[in-house]
C-alpha positions, 0 to 999 in steps of 0.5 A: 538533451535536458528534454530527453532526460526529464522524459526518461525520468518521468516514465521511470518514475511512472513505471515504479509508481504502477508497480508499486500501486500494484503490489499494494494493490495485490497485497490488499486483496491477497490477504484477505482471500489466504488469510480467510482459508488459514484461519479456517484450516487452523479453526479460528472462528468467524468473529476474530477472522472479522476483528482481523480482517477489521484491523487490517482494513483500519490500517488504511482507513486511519493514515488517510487523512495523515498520508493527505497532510504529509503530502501536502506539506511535503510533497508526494515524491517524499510521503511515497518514498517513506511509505514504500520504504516502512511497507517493505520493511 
């Protein structure tokens, strides 16, 4: 039984962790593609829509080294839930 219930919390916690590398995944490469058509519909030109595009991309850029340290004083399990819990927000 013990078996059965670790097996059926480990393909849960499997099938949330896919869904939710997918939705980031999603919204990383959906921003760019709305935001570039937006920006040119209301005339922003091309050098803000890099600087943006540059501040967006800098988010990940920059919580990569501290995203590695959390997890590995913390543990994954924790560092993850914050940051689905503040990406939701």
């Amino acid at each position: 039984r013990d078996a059965m219930d670790f097996r059926t919390s480990y393909i849960a916690t499997m099938v949330l962790c896919f869904i939710g590398a997918a939705v980031c995944y999603l919204d990383r490469v959906g921003f760019p593609l709305a935001y570039t058509n937006m920006a040119q519909a209301a005339g922003i030109s091309k050098s803000t829509q890099g600087m943006i595009h540059s501040a967006f991309y800098n988010g990940y850029t920059f919580t990569q080294v501290p995203g590695g340290w959390a997890s590995a004083r913390y543990g994954g399990r924790p560092v993850l839930t914050l940051c689905f819990l503040l990406w939701s927000i």
